[in-house]
C-alpha positions as CSV (number, residue, x, y, z in Angstrom):
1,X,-45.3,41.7,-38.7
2,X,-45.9,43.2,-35.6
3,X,-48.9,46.0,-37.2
4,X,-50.2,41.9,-37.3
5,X,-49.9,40.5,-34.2
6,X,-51.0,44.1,-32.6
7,X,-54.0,43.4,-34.7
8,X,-55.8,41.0,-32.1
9,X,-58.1,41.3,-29.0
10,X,-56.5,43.1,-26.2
11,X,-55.5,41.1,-23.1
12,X,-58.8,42.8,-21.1
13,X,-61.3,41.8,-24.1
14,X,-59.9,38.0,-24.0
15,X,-60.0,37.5,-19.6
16,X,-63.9,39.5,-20.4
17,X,-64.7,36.9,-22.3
18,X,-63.7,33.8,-19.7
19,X,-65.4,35.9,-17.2
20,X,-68.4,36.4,-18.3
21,X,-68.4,31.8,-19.7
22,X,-67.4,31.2,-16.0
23,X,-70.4,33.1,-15.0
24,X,-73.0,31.8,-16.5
25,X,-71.2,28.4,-15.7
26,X,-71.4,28.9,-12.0
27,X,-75.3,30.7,-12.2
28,X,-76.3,27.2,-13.9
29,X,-74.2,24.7,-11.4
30,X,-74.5,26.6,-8.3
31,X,-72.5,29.0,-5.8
32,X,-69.0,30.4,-6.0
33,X,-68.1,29.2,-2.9
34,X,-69.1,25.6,-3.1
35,X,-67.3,25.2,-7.0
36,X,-64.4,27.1,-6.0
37,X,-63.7,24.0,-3.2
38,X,-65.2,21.3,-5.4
39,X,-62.3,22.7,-7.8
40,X,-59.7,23.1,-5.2
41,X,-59.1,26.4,-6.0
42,X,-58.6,29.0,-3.8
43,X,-61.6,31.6,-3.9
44,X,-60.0,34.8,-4.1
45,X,-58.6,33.7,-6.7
46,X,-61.8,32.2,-8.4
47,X,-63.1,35.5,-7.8
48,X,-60.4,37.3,-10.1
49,X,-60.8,34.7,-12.9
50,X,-64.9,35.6,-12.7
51,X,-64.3,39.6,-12.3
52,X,-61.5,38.8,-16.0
53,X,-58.6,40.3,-13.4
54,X,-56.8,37.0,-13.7
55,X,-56.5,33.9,-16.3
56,X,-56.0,30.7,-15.2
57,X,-53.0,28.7,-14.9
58,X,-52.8,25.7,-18.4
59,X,-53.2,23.1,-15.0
60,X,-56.1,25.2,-13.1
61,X,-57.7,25.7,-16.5
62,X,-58.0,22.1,-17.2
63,X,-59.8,20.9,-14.3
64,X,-62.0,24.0,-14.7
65,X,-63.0,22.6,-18.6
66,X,-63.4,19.2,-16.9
67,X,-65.8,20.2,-14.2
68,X,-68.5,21.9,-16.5
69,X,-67.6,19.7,-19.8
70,X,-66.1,22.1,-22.4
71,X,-63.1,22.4,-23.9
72,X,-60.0,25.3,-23.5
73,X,-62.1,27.7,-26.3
74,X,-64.2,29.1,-23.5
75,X,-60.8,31.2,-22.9
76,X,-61.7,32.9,-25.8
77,X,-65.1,32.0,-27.4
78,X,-68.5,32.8,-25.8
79,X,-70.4,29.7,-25.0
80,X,-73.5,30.3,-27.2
81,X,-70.7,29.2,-29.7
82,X,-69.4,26.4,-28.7
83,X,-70.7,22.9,-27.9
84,X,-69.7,20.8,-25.0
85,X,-66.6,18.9,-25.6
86,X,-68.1,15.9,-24.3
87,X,-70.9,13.6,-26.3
88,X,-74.2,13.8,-25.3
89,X,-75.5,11.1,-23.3
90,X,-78.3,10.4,-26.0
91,X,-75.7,9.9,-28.2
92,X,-73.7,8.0,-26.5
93,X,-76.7,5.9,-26.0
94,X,-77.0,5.5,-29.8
95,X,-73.9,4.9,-30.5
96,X,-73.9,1.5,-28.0
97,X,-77.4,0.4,-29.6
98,X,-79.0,1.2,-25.8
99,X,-82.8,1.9,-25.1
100,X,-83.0,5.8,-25.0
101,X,-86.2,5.8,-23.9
102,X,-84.7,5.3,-20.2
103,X,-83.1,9.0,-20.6
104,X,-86.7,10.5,-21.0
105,X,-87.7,13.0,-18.2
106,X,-90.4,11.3,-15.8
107,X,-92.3,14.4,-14.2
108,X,-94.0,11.8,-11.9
109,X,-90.8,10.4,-9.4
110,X,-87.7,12.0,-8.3
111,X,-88.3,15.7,-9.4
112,X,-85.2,17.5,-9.6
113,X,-84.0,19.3,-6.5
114,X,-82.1,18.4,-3.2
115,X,-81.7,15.1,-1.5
116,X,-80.6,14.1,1.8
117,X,-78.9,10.9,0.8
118,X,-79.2,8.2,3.7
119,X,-76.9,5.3,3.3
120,X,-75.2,2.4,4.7
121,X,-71.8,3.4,4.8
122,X,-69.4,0.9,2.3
123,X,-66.4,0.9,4.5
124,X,-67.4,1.5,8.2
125,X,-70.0,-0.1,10.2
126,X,-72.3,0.5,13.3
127,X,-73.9,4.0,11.7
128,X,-75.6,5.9,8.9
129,X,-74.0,8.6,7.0
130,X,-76.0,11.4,5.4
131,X,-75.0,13.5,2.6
132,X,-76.5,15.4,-0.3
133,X,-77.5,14.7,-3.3
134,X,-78.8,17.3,-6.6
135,X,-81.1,15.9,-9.4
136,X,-81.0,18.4,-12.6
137,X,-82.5,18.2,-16.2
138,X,-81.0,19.5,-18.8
139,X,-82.2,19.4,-22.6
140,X,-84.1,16.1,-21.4
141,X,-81.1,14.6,-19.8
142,X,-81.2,13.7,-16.5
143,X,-78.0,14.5,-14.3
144,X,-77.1,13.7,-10.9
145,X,-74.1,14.2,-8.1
146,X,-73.4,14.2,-4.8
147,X,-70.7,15.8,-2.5
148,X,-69.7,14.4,0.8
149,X,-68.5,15.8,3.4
150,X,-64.8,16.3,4.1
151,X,-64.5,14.8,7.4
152,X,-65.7,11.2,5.8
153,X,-62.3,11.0,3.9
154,X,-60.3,12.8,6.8
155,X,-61.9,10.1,9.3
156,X,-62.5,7.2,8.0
157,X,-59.9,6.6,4.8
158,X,-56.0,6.9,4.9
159,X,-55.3,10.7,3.4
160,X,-53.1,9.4,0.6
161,X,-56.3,7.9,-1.0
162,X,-58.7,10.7,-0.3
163,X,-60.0,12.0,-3.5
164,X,-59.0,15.6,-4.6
165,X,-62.9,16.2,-5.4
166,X,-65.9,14.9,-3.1
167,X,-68.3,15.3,-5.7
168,X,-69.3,12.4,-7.3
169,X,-71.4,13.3,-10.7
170,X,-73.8,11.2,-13.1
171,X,-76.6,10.2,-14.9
172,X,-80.2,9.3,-13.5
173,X,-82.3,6.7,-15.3
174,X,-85.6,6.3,-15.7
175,X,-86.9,2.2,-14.7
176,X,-90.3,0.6,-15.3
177,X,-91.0,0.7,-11.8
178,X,-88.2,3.4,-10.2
179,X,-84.8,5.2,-10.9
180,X,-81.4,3.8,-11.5
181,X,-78.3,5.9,-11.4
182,X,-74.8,5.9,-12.5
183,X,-72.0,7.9,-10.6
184,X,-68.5,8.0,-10.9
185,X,-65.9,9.5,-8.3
186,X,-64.0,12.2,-9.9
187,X,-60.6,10.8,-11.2
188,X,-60.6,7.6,-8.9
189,X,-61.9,5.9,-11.5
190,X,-64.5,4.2,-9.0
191,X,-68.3,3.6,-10.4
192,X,-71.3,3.8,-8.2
193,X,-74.5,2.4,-9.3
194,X,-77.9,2.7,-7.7
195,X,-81.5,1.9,-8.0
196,X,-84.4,4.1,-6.2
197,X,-88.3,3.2,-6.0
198,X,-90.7,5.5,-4.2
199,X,-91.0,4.3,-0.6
200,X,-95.2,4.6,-0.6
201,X,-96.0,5.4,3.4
202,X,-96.7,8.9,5.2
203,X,-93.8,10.7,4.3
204,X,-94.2,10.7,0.0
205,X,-90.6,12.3,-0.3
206,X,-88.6,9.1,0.4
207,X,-87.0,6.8,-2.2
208,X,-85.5,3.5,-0.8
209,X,-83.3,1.6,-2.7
210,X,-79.5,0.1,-3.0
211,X,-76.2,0.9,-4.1
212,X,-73.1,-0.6,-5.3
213,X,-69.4,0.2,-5.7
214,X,-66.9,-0.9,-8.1
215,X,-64.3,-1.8,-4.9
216,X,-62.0,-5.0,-4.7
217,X,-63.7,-7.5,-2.0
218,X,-62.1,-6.7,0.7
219,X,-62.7,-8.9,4.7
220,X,-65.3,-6.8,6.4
221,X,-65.7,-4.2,3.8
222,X,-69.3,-4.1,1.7
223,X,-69.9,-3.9,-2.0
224,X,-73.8,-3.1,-1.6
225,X,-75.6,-1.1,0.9
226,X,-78.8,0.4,1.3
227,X,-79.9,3.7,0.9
228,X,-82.7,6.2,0.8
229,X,-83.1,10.0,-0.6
230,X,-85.0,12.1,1.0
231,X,-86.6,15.0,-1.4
232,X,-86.0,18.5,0.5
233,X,-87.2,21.9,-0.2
234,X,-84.2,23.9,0.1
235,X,-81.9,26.8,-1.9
236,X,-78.3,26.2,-2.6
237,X,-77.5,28.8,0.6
238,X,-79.0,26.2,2.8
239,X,-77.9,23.2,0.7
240,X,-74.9,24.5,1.7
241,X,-75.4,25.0,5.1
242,X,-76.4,21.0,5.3
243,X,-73.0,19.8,4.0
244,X,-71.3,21.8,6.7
245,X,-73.4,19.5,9.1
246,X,-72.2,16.6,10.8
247,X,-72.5,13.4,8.3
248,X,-72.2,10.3,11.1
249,X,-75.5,9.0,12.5
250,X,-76.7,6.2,15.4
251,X,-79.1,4.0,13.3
252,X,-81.0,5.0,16.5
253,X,-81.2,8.4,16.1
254,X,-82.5,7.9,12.4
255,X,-86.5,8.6,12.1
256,X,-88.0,5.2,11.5
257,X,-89.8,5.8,8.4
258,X,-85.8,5.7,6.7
259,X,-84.3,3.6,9.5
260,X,-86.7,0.5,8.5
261,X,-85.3,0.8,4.7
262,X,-81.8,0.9,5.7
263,X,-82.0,-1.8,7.8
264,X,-83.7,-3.7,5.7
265,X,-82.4,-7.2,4.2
């Protein structure tokens, strides 16, 4: 019995095998640094898991298979093997009878990349709050998120309702005449919707639009706000740098060629 159970991997050759998943994971979605805090995990110890010194915690490891989509086999399968453990958003398309055709890549608006992401904030008013957005493709899919920054939940919402994760992650759509989107806020449960169309004038990266949140009506609070992206040219180090910035703007300090669109009626 125990020439048997002697007979499997050794504890090295399994943590190797996370280690090297959790790689290629992070090269494909971005720093170390910024998916360590997206996953509320302390970096040191991200570190170890990426360098097979450490395995994670049942708990740690679940949110870790959450945030890139796989299952708990990438503990001990490589992930050329495996599949992702959630359905494809072209089949989940099929499967509802929906037009798939909005899923197809359009080369000529929104090109994947960084966003400043100008909005009219839902639950404050009297300012404009910036954060950042990142448009990916992937096998054809379109995929978006955004991240805010921590002080918006610090400041302006009661702690016990801040959401572990600031990310919020989704699908972009291609329209007839723009880009819709579809965003939901980690495990709050809350849906964002959007719709962008290019804002033709002298600065071609800009893409006015609205958005709308899945809130109860509340006195004084919004449902639908305006918004504009803002296409920049920047790595993940400075993309980085940007969310560190301050998020709170005077509508009068905003450049008017995105001031008039958030403004608008």
């Amino acid at each position: 019995m125990n020439k048997v159970l002697n007979a499997g991997r050794p504890a090295s050759a399994i943590r190797s095998v996370f280690s090297e998943n959790l790689k290629q994971l992070c090269d494909r979605d971005g720093t170390v640094t910024d998916i360590a805090r997206q996953l509320g995990i302390n970096r040191a110890q991200f570190v170890r898991y990426l360098n097979g010194e450490s395995s994670p915690r049942p708990e740690i490891l679940d949110t870790i298979c959450r945030y890139f989509g796989y299952d708990a086999r990438i503990l001990l399968e490589p992930l050329s093997n495996l599949g992702q453990a959630q359905p494809s958003v072209s089949e989940a398309f099929s499967v509802a009878g929906m037009d798939e055709d909005v899923l197809i890549h359009d080369t000529t608006g929104l090109p994947d990349g960084f966003y400043k992401y100008w909005k009219v904030p839902f639950t404050f008013k009297g300012s404009v709050y910036v954060t950042l957005s990142h448009v990916k493709t992937i096998e054809g899919v379109r995929y978006i998120k955004t991240i805010d920054h921590r002080s918006f939940y610090r400041d302006k919402v009661v702690g016990q309702y801040a959401y572990r994760l600031r990310r919020c992650d989704g699908w972009l759509f291609s329209q007839r005449h723009g880009h819709s989107f579809l965003l939901t806020y980690g495990r709050n449960r809350t849906t964002i919707y959007g719709y962008l169309e290019h804002a033709h004038g002298f600065n071609s990266h800009l893409y006015a639009g609205f958005t709308a949140i899945s809130n109860p009506q509340k006195h004084g609070v919004r449902r639908v706000s305006n918004i504009v992206f803002e296409k920049l040219d920047i790595t993940w180090q400075q993309a980085l740098a940007f969310a560190r910035q301050d998020p709170n703007w005077k509508f009068e300090d905003v450049h008017p060629s995105i001031r008039e669109h958030l403004e608008a009626d």
